[in-house]
N, C-alpha and C positions, 0 to 999 in steps of 0.2 A: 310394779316393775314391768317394763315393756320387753319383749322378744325380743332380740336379736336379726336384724334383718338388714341388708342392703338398700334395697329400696321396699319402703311401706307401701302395702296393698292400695289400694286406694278402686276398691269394688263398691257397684251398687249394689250388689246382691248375692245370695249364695251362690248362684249361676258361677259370677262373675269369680269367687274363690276360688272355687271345683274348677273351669276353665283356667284359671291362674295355676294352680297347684301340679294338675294334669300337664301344663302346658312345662314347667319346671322338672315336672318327671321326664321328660319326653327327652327335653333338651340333657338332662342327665346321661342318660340313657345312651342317646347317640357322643356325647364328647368320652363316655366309657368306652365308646366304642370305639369310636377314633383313635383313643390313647391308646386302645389293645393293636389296632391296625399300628399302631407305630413298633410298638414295641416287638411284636412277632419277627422271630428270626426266618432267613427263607430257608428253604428246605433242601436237605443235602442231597443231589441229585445221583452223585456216584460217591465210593469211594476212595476216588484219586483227587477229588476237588479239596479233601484234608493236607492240612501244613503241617509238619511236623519238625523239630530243631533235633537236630544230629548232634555227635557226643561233640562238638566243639561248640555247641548252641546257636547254630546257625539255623536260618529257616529254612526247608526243603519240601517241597511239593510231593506229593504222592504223584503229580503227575508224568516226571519223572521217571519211573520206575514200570509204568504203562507198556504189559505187554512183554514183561519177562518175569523169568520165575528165578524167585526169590526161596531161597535154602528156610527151610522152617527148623526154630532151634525150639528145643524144651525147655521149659520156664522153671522146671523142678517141680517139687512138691512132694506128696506122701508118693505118687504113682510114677513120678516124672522119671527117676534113674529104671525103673524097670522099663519102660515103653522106650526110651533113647537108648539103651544101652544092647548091642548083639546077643544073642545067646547063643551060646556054642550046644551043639544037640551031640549030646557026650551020654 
């Protein structure tokens, strides 16, 4: 039973293998690497370059919103109603 192969070697010598084999790692190697250079997302530079869809699913820009302050609400939790809520000093 013969290998599996594209195209058959077709070497005079061990040289000739070892330079074929090497020469198929090499090429490997760099189309990995290409394919990683495609697939890399670029890099988030601020945090207003984020989209985000509002309660009627529309898409909205953080950019947007650049430069004003925005009311911080409490999300709840075990802590949340203590730290949002007044306490009266009684």
């Amino acid at each position: 039973m013969e290998p599996l192969a594209a195209y058959p070697l077709k070497c005079s010598g061990p040289k000739a293998k070892i330079f074929a084999v090497l020469l198929s790692m090499v090429l490997c190697t760099v189309m990995l690497f290409l394919l990683q250079l495609k697939f890399l997302k670029p890099r988030i530079n601020s945090f207003y370059s984020f989209e985000v869809k509002d309660a009627k699913g529309r898409t909205v820009s953080l950019e947007k919103f650049k430069g004003k302050i925005l009311p911080r609400r409490s999300q709840g939790g075990i802590f949340g109603s203590i730290w949002s809520t007044p306490r009266d000093k009684s």
